[in-house]
N, C-alpha and C positions, 0 to 999 in steps of 0.2 A: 504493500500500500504506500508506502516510503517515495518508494520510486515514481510510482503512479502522478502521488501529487508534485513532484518538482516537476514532470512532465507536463503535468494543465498546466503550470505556472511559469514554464518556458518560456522567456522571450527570445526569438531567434535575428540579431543586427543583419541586416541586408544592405549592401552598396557598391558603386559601382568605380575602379579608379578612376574614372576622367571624373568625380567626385557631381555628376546630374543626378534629380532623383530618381530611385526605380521607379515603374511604370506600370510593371510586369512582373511575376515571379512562382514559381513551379517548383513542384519536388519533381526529380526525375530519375531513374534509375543510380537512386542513393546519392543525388546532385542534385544541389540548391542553385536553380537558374534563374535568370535576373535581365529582363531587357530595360531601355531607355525610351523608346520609340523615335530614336533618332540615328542612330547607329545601326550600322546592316553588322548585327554581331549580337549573338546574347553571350552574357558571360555567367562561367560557372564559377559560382561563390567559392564553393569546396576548393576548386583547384587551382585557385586565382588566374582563370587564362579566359581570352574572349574569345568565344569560336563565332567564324566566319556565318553567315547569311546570306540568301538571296537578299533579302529588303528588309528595311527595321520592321521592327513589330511591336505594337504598345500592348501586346498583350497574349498571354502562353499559358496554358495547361497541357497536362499529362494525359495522353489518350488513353483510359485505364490503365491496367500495370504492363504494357508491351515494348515500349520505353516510346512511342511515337508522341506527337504533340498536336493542338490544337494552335493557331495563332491567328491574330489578327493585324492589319497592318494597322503601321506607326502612323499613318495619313488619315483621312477621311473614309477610305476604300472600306465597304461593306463585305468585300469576300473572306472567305474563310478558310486558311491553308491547314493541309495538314503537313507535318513536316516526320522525314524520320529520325531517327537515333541518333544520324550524324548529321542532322537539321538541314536537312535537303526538302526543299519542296516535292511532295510526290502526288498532290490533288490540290483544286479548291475550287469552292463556288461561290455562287452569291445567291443568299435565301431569298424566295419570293415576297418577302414582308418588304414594304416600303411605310419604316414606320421611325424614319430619323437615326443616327449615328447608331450601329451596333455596338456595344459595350462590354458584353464577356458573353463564349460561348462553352458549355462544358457538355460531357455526353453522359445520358441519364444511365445511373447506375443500374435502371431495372430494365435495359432495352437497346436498342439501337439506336433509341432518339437522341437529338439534341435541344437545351435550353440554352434560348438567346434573351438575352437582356438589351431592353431600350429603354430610354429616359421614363415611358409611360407606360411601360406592358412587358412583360414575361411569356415567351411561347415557348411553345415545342414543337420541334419541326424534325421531318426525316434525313437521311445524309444527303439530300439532293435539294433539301434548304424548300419542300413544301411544309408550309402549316399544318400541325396535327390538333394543337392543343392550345388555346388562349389561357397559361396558369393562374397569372394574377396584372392585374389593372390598378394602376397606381391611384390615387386617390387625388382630391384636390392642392395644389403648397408641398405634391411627395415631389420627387424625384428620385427613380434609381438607379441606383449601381451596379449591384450583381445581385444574380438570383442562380442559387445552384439546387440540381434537383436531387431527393432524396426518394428512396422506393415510399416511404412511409409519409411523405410532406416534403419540404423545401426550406433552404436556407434563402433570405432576402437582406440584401443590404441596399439601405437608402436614405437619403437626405430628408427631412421634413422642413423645411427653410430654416431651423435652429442648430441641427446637430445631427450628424449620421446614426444610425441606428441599425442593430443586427438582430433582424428576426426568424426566429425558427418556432414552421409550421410542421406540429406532428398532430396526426388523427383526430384534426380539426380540432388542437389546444394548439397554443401561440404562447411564447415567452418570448423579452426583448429584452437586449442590451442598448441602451443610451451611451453613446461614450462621451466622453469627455470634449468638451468644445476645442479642446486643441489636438487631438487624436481624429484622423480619416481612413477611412477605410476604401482600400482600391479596388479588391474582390476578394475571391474565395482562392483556396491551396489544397487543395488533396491529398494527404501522405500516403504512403505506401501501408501504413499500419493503421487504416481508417479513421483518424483523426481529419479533421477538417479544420484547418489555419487560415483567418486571415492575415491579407497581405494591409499593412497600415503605415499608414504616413504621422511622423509627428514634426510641427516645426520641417524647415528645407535644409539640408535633403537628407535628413535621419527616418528610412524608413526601416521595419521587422515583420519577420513573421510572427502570430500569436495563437495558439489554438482558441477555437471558437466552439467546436461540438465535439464533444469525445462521447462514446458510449452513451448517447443519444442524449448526453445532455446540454444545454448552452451553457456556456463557459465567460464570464466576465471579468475574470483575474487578469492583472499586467497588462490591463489595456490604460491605466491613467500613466 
């Protein structure tokens, strides 16, 4: 149990040497990855080295545990690469939703689907980027962030025009974290050992990773 708790209470330091904020950030086959969205290069924390890229990317997760990637580009551009191991481009498309800047895409743990987040709405869509599922609809003054899907509910993070906020929806019960007016939250992290991190910003350019849901519970420790 010892062990258990220093791990919810982990904070993990994330940064990049040309010393910009991260953007971006992923566990990946036992490597903590880190883009900018300005550099055609993510860099792996663990080994301090930058590996090469087709095109920056603001934004990278782990395609389950295969070691491939999800990414999205550092621009405006709505499509959505997958990359593999050695972070080569080997697909992308662009989802039939036209519904304003895409913001994080992750693939649903119970399926083939994936969840795409926009400023106003949360879908699910197939690997060929048609609509399956409308999950959640933002409300009036929300804005969100990321929305990662869970077989049993969904993680959501988002702005309410005061303060970001980290909600998890299980079997239609809802708990929230408020964080702290100087603490933001960029998206969700995946670990390899079913832990669920997010990526957060405090102050420029000190950003970490922090567990958010471990053993299906929400976690608010070490985020002030």
């Amino acid at each position: 149990m010892g062990n258990l708790h220093l791990k919810v209470i982990m904070r993990i330091p994330v940064s990049l040497p040309c010393g910009v904020s991260v953007k971006g950030s992923t566990f990946s086959n036992g490597r903590i990855l880190a883009t900018d969205g300005f550099e055609c290069s993510i860099y792996s924390v663990d080994e301090c080295c930058c590996l090469p890229t087709k095109r920056p990317y603001g934004f990278i997760t782990a395609l389950c545990n295969c070691g491939k990637l999800l990414a999205l580009s550092g621009s405006c551009s709505n499509k959505i690469y997958t990359l593999s191991e050695c972070l080569t481009e080997i697909d992308g498309f662009t989802p039939k939703i036209n519904n304003g800047p895409l913001l994080s895409v992750y693939p649903s743990s119970c399926g083939s689907l994936l969840a795409l987040t926009y400023r106003d709405g949360c879908y699910l869509t197939d690997r060929e980027g048609n609509a399956s599922e409308r999950m959640k609809t933002a409300e009036e003054g929300v804005t969100f962030i990321s929305c990662y899907p869970l077989c049993n509910g969904h993680l959501l993070a988002y702005n309410d025009g005061d303060r970001d906020v980290i909600e998890y929806t299980r079997c239609g019960s809802t708990s929230r974290c408020v964080l702290p007016s100087c603490v933001k939250i960029k998206s969700f992290a995946p670990c390899e050992d079913g832990v669920i991190y997010g990526l957060f910003g405090k102050g420029y350019p000190y950003t970490f990773l922090s567990p958010v849901l471990e053993n299906g519970h929400l976690n608010c420790l070490g985020l002030a």
